[in-house]
PyMOL Python script that loads the backbone (N, CA, C, O; Angstrom):
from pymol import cmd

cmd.read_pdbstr("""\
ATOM      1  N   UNK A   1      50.858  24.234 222.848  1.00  0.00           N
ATOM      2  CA  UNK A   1      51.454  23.787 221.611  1.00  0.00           C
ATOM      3  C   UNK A   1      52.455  22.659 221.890  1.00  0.00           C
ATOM      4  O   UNK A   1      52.535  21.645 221.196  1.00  0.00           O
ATOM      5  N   UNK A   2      53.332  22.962 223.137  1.00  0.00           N
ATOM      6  CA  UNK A   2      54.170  21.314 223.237  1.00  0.00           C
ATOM      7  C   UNK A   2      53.427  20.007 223.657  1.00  0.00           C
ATOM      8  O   UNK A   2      53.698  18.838 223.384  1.00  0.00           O
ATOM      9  N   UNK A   3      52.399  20.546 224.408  1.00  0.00           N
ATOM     10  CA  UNK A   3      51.207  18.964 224.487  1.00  0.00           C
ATOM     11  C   UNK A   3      51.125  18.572 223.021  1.00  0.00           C
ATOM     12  O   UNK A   3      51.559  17.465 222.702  1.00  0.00           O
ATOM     13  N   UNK A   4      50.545  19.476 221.988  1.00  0.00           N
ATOM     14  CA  UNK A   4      49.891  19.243 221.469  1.00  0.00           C
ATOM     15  C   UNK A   4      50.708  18.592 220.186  1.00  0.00           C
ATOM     16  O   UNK A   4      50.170  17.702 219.527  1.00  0.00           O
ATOM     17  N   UNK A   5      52.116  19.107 219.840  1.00  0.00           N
ATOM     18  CA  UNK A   5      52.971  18.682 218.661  1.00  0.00           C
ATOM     19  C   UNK A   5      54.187  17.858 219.737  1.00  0.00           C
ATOM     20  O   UNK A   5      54.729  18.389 220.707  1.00  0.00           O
ATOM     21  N   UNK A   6      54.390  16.575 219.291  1.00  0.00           N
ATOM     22  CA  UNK A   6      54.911  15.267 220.314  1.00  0.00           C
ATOM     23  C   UNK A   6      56.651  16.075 219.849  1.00  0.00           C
ATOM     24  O   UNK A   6      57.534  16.263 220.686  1.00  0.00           O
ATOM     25  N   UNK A   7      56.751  16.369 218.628  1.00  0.00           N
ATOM     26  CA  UNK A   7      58.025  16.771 218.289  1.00  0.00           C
ATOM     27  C   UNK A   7      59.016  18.017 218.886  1.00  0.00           C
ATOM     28  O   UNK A   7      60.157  18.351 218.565  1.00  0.00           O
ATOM     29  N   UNK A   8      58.036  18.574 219.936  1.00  0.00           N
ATOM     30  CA  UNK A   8      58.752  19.622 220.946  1.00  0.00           C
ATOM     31  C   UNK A   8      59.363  19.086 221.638  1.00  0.00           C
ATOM     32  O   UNK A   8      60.253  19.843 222.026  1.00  0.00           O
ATOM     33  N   UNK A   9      59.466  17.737 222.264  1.00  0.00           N
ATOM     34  CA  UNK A   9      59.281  16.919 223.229  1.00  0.00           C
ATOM     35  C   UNK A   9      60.990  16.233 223.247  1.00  0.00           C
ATOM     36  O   UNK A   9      61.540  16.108 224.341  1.00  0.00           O
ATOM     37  N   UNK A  10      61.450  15.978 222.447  1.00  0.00           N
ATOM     38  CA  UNK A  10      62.580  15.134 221.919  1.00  0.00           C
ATOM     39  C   UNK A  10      62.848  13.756 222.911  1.00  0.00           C
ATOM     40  O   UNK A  10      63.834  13.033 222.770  1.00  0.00           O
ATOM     41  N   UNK A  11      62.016  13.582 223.712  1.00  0.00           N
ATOM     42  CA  UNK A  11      61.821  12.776 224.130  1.00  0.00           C
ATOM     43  C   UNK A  11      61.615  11.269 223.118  1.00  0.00           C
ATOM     44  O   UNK A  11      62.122  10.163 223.307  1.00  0.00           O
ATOM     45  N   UNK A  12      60.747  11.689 222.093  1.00  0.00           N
ATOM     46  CA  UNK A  12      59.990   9.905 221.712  1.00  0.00           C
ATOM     47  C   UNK A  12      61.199  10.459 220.615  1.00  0.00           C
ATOM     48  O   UNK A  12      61.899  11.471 220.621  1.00  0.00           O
ATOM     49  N   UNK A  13      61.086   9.205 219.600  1.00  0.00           N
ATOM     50  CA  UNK A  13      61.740   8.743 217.947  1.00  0.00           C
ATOM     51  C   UNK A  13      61.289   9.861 216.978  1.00  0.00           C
ATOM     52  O   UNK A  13      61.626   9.964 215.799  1.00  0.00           O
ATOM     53  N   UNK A  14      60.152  10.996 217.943  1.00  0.00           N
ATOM     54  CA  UNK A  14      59.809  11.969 216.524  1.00  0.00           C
ATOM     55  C   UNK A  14      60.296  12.709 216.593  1.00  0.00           C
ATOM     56  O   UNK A  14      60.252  13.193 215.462  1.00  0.00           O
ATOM     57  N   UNK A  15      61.177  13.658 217.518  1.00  0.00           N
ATOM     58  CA  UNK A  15      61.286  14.601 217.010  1.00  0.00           C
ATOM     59  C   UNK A  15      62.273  14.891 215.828  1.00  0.00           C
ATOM     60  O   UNK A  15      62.953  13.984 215.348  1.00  0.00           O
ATOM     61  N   UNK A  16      62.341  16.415 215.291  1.00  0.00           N
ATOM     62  CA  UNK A  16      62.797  16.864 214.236  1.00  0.00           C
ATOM     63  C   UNK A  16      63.701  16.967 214.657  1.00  0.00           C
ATOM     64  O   UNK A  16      64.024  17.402 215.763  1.00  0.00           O
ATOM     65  N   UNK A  17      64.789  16.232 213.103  1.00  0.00           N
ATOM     66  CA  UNK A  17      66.327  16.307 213.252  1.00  0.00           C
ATOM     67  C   UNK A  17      66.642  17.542 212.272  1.00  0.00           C
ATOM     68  O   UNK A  17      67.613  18.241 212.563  1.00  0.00           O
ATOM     69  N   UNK A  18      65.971  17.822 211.257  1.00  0.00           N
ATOM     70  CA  UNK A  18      66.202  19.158 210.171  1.00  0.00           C
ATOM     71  C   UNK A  18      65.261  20.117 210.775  1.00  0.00           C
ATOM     72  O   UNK A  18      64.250  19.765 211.384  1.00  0.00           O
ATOM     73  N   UNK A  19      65.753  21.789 210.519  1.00  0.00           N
ATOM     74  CA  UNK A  19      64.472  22.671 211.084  1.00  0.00           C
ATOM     75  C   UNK A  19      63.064  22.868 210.342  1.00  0.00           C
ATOM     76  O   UNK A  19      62.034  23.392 210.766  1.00  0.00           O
ATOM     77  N   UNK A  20      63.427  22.108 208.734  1.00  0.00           N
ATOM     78  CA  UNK A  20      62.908  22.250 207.460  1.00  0.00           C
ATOM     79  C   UNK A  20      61.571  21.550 208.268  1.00  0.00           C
ATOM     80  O   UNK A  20      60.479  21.984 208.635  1.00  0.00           O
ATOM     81  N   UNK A  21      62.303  20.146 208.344  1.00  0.00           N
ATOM     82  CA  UNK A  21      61.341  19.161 208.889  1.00  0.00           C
ATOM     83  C   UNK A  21      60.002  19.625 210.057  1.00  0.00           C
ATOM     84  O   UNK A  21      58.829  19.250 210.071  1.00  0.00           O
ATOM     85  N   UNK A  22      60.707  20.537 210.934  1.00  0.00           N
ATOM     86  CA  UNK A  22      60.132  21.108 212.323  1.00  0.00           C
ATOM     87  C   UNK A  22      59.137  22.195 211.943  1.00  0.00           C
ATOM     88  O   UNK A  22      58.034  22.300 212.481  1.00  0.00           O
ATOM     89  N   UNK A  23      59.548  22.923 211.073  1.00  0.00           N
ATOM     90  CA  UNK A  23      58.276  24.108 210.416  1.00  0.00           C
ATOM     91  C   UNK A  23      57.486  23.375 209.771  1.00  0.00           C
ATOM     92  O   UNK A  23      56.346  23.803 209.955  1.00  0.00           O
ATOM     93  N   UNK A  24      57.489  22.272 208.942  1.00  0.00           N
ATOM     94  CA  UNK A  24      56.642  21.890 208.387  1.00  0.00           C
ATOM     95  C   UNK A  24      55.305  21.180 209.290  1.00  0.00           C
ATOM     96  O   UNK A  24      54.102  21.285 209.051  1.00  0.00           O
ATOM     97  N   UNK A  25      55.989  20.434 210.394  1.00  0.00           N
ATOM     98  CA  UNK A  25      55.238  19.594 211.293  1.00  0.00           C
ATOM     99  C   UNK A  25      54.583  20.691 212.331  1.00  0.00           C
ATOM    100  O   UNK A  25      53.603  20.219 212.908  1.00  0.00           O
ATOM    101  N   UNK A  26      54.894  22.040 212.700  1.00  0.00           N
ATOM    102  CA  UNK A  26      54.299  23.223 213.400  1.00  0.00           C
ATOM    103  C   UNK A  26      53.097  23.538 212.417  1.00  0.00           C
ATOM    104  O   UNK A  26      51.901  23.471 212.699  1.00  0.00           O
ATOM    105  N   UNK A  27      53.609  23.862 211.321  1.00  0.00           N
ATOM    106  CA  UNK A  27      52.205  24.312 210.150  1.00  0.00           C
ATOM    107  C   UNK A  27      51.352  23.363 209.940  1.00  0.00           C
ATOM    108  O   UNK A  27      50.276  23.855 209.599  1.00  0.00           O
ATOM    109  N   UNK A  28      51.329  22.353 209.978  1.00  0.00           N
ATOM    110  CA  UNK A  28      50.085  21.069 210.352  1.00  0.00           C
ATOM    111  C   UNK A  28      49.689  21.393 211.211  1.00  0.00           C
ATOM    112  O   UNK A  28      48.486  21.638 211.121  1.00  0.00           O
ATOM    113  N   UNK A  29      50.268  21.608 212.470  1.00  0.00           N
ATOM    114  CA  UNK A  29      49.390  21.839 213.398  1.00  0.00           C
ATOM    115  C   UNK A  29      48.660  22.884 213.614  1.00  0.00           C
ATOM    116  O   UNK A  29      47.655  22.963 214.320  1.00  0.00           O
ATOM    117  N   UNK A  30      49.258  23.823 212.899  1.00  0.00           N
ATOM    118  CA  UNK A  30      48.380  25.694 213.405  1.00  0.00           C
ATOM    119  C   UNK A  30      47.503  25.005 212.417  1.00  0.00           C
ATOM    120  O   UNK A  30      46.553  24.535 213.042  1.00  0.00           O
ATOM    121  N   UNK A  31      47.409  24.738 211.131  1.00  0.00           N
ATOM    122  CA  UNK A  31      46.504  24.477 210.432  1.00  0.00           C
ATOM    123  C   UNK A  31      45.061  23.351 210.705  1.00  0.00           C
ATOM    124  O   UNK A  31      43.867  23.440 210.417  1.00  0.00           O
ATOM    125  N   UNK A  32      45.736  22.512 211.266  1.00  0.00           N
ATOM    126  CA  UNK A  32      44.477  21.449 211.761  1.00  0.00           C
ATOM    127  C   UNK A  32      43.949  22.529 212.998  1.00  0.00           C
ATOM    128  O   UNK A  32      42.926  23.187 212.813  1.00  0.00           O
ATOM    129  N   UNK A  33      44.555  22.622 213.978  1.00  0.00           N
ATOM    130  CA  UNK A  33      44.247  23.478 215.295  1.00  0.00           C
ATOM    131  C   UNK A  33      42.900  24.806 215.057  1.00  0.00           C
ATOM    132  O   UNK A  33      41.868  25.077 215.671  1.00  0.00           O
ATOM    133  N   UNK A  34      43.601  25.385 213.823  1.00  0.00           N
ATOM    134  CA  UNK A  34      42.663  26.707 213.576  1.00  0.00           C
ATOM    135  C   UNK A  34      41.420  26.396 212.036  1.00  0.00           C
ATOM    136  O   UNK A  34      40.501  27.094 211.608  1.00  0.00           O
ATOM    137  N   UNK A  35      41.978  25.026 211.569  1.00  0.00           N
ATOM    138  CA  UNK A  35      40.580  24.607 210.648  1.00  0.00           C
ATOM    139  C   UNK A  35      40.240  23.821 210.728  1.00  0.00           C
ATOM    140  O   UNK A  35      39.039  23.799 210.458  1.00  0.00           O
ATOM    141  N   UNK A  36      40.474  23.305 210.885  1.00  0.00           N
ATOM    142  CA  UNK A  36      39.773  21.439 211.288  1.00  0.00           C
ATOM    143  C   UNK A  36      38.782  21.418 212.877  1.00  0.00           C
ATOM    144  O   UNK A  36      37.554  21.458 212.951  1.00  0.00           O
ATOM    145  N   UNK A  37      39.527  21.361 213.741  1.00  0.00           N
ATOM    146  CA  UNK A  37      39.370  21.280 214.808  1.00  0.00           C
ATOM    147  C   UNK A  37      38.308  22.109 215.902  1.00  0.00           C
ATOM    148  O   UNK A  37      38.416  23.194 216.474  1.00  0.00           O
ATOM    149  N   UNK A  38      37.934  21.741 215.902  1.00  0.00           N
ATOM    150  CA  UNK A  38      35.990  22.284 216.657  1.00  0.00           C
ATOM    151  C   UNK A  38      36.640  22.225 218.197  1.00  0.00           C
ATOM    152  O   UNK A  38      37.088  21.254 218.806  1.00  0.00           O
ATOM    153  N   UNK A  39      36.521  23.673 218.612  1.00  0.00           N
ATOM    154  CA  UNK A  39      36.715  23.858 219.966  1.00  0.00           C
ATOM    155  C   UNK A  39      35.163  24.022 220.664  1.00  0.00           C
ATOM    156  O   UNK A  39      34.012  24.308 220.331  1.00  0.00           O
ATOM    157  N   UNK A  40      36.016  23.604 221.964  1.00  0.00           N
ATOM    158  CA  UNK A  40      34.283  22.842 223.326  1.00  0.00           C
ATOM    159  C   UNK A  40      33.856  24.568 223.406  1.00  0.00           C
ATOM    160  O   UNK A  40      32.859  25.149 222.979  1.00  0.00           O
ATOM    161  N   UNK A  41      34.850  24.989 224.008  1.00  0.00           N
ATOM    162  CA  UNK A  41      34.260  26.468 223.997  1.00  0.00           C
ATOM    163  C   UNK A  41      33.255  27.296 223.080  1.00  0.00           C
ATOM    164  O   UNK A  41      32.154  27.785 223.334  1.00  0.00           O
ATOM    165  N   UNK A  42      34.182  27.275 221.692  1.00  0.00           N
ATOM    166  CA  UNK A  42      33.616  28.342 220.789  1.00  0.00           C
ATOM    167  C   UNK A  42      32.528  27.445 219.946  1.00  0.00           C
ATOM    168  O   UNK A  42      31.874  27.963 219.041  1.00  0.00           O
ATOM    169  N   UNK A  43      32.375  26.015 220.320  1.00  0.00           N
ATOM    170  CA  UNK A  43      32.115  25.022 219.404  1.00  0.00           C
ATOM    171  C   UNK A  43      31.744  25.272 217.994  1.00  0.00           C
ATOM    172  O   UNK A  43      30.697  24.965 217.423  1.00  0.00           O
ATOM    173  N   UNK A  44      32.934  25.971 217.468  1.00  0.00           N
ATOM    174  CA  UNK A  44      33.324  25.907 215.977  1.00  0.00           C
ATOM    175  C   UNK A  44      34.962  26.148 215.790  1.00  0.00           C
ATOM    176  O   UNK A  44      35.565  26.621 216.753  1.00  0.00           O
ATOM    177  N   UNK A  45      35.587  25.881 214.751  1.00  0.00           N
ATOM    178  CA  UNK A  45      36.759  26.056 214.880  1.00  0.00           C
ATOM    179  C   UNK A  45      37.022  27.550 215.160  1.00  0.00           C
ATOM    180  O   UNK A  45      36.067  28.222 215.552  1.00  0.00           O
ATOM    181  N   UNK A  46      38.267  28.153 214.991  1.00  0.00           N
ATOM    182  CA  UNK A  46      38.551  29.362 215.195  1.00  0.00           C
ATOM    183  C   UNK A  46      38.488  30.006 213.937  1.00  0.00           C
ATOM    184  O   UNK A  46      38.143  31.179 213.788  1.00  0.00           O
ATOM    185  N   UNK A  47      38.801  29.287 213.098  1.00  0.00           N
ATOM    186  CA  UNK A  47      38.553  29.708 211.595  1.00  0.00           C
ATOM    187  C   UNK A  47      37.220  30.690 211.219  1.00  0.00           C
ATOM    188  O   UNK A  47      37.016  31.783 210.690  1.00  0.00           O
ATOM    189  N   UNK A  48      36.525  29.699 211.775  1.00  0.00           N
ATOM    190  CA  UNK A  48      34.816  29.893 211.195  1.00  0.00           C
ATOM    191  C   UNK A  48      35.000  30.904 212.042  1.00  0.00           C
ATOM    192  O   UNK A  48      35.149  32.029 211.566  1.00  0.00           O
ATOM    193  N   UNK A  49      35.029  30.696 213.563  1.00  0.00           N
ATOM    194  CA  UNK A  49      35.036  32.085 214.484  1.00  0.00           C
ATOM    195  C   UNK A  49      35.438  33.461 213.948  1.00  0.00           C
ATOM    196  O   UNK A  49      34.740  34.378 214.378  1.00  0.00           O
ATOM    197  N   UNK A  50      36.135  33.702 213.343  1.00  0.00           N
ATOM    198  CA  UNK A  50      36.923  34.779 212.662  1.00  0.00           C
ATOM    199  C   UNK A  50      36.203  34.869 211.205  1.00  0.00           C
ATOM    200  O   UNK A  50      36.966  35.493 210.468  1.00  0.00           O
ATOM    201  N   UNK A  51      35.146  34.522 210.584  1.00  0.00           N
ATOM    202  CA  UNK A  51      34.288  34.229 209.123  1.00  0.00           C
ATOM    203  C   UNK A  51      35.589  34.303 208.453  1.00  0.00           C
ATOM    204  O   UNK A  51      35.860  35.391 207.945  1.00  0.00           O
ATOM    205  N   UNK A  52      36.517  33.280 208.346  1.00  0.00           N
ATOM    206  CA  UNK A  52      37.556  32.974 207.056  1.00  0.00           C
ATOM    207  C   UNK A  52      37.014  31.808 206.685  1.00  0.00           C
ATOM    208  O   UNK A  52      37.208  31.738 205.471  1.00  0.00           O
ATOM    209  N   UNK A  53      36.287  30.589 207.149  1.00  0.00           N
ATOM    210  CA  UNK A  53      35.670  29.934 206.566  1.00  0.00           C
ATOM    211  C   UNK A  53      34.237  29.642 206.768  1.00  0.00           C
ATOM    212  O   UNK A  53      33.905  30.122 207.852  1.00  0.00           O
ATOM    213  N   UNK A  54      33.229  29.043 206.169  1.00  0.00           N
ATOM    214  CA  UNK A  54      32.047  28.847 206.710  1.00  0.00           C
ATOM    215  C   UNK A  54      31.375  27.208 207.307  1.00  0.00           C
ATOM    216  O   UNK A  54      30.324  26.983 207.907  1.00  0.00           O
ATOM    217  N   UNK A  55      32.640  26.111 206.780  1.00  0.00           N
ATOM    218  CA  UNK A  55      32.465  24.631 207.774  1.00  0.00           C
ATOM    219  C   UNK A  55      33.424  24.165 208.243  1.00  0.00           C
ATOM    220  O   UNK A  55      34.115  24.066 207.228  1.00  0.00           O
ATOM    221  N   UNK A  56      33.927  23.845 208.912  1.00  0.00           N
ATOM    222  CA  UNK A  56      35.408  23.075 208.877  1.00  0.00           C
ATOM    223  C   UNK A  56      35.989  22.320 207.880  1.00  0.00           C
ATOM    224  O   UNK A  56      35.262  21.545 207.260  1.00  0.00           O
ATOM    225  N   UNK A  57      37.379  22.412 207.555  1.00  0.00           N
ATOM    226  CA  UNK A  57      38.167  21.522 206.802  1.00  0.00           C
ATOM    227  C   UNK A  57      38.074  20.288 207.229  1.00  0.00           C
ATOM    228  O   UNK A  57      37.726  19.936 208.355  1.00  0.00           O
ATOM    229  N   UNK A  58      38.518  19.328 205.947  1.00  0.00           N
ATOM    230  CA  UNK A  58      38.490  18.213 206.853  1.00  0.00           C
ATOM    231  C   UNK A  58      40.060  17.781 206.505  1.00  0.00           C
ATOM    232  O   UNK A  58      40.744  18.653 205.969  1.00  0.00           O
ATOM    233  N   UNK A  59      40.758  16.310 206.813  1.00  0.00           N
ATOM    234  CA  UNK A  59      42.306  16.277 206.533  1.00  0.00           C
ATOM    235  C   UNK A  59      42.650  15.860 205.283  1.00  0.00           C
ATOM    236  O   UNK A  59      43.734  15.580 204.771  1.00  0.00           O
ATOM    237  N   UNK A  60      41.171  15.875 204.761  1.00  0.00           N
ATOM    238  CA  UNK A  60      41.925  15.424 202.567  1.00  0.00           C
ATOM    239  C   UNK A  60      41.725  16.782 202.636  1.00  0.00           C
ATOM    240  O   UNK A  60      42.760  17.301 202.215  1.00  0.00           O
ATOM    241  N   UNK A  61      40.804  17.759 202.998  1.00  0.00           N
ATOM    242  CA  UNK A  61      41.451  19.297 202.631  1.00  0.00           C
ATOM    243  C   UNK A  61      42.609  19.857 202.291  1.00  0.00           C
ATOM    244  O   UNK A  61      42.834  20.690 201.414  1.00  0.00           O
ATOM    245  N   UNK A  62      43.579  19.163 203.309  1.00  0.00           N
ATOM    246  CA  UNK A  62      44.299  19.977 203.915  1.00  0.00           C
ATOM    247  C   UNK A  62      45.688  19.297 202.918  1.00  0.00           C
ATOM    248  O   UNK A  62      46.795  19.787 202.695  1.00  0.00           O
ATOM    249  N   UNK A  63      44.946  17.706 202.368  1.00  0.00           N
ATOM    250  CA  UNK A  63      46.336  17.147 201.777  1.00  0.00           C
ATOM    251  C   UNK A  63      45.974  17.770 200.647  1.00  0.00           C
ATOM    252  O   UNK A  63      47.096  18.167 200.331  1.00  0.00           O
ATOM    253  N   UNK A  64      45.386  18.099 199.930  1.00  0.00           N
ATOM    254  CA  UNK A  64      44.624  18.395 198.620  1.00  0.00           C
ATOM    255  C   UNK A  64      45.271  19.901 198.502  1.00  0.00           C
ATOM    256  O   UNK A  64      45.564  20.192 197.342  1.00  0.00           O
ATOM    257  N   UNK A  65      45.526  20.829 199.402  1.00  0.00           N
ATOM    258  CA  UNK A  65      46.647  21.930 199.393  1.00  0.00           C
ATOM    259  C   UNK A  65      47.900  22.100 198.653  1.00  0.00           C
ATOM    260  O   UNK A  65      48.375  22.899 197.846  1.00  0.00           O
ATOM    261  N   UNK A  66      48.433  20.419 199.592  1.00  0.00           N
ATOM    262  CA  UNK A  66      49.623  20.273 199.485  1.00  0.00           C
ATOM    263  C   UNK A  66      50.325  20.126 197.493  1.00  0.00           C
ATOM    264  O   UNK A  66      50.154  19.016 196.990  1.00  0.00           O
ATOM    265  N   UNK A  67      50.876  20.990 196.775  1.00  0.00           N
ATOM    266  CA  UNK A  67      51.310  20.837 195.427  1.00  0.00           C
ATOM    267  C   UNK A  67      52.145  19.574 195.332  1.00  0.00           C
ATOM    268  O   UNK A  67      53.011  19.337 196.174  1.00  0.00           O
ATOM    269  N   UNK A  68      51.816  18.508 193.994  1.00  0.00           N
ATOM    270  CA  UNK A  68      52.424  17.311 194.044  1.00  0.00           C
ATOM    271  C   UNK A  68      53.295  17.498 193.169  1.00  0.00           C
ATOM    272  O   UNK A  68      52.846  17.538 192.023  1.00  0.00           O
ATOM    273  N   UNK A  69      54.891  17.690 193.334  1.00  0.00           N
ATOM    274  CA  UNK A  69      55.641  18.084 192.125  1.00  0.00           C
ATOM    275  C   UNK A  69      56.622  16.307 192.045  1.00  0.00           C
ATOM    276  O   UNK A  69      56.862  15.417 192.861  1.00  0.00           O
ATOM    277  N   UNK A  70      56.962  16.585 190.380  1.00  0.00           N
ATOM    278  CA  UNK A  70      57.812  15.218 190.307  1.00  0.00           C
ATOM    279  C   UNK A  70      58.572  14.835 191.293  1.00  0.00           C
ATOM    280  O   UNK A  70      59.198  15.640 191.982  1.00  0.00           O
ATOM    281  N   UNK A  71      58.606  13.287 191.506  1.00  0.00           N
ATOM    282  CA  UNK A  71      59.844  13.401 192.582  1.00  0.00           C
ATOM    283  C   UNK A  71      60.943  13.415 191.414  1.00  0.00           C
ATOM    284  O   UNK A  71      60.872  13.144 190.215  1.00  0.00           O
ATOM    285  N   UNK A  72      62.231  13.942 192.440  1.00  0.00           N
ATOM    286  CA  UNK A  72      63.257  14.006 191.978  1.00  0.00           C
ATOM    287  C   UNK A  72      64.687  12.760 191.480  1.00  0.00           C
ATOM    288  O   UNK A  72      64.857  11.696 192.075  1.00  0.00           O
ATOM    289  N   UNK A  73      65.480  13.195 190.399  1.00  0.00           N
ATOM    290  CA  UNK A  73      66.104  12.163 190.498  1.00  0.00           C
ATOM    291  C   UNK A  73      67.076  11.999 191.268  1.00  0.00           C
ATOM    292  O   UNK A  73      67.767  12.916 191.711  1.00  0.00           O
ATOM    293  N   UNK A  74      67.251  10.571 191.547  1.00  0.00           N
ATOM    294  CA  UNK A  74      68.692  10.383 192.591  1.00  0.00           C
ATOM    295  C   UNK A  74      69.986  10.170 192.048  1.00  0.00           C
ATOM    296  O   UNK A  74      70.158   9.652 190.945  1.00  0.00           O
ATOM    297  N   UNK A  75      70.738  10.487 192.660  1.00  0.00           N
ATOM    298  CA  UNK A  75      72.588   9.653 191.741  1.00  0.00           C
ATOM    299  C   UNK A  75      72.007   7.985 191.706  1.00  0.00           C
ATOM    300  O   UNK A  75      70.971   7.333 191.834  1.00  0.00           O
ATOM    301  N   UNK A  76      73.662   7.811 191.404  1.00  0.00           N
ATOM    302  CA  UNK A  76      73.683   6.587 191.549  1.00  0.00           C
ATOM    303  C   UNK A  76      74.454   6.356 192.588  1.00  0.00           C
ATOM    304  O   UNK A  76      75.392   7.114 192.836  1.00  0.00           O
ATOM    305  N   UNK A  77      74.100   4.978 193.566  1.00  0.00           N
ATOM    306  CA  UNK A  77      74.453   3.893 194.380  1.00  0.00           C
ATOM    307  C   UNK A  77      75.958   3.633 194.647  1.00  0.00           C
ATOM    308  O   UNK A  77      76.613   3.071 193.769  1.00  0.00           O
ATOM    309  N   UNK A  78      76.530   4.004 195.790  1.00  0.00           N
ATOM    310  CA  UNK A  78      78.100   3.090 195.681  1.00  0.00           C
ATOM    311  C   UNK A  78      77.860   1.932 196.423  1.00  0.00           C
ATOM    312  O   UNK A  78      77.455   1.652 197.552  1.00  0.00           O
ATOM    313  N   UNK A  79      78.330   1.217 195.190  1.00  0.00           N
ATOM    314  CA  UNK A  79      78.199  -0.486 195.866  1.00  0.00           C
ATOM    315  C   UNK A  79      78.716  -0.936 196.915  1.00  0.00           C
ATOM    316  O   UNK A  79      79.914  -0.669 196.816  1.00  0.00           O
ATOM    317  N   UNK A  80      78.457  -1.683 198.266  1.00  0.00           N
ATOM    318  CA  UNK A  80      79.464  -1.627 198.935  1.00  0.00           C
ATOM    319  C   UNK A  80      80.102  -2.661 198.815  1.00  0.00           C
ATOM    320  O   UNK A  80      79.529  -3.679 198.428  1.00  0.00           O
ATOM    321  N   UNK A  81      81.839  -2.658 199.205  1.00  0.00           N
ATOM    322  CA  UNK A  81      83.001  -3.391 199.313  1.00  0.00           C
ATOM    323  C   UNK A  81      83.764  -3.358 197.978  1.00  0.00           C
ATOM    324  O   UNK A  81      84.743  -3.981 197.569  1.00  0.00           O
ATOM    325  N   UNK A  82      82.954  -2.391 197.428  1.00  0.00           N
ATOM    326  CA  UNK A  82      84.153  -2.392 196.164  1.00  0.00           C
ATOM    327  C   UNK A  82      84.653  -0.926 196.213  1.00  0.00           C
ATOM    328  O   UNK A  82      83.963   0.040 196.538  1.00  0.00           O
ATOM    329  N   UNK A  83      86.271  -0.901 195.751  1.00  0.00           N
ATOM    330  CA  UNK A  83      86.357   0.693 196.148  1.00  0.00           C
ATOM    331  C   UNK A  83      86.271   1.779 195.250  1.00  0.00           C
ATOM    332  O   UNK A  83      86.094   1.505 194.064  1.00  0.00           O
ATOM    333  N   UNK A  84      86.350   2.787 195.542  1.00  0.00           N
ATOM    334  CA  UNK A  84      85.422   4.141 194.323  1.00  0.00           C
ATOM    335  C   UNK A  84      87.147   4.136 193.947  1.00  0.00           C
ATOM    336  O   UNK A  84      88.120   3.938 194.675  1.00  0.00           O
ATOM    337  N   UNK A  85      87.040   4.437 192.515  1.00  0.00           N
ATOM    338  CA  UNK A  85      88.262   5.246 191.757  1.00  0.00           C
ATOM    339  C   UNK A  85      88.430   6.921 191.880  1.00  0.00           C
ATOM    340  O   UNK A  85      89.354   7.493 191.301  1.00  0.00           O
TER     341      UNK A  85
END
""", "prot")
cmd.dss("prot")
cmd.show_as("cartoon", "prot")
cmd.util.cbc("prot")
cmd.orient("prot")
C-alpha cells in the first residue's frame, strides 16, 4: 500500500496535509485496487474473485459514485493594504 499510494511517502508535493484529505486518497485506492484493477495472479479483480461484482469497474464508475452537492458559499475577500475596522 505505500508503493502503491505516493501520499504515504511525504517525500514528493503530495502528500496529505488534512487527515480528511488522507482517507479520502486511501479509499481510491482500496477501491480502484479491489475493482478496477485485474490482478496477474487471479486475472480478475478481487472483486469479481469474491462474486461482488461480475466485470470490472471502470474510473467513470467510480466518479459516477461520487454525490455532486452545490458548491458552497464563500465570505467575502479582505482586500489587501487596506485595514479591517
Amino acid at each position: 500500500m505505500r508503493m502503491g499510494i505516493r501520499r504515504f511517502t511525504r517525500l514528493t508535493n503530495a502528500f496529505s496535509k488534512k487527515m480528511e484529505n488522507h482517507i479520502y486518497a486511501q479509499a481510491l485506492h482500496f477501491v480502484y485496487y479491489n475493482f478496477v484493477r485485474i490482478h496477474k495472479t487471479l486475472r480478475v479483480t478481487p472483486a469479481m474473485e469474491a462474486k461482488l461484482i461480475t466485470k470490472p469497474m471502470t474510473i467513470e464508475d467510480i466518479v459516477n459514485l461520487i454525490p455532486i452537492d452545490e458548491p458552497k458559499k464563500r465570505g467575502q475577500y479582505k482586500k489587501i493594504g487596506q485595514p479591517t475596522e
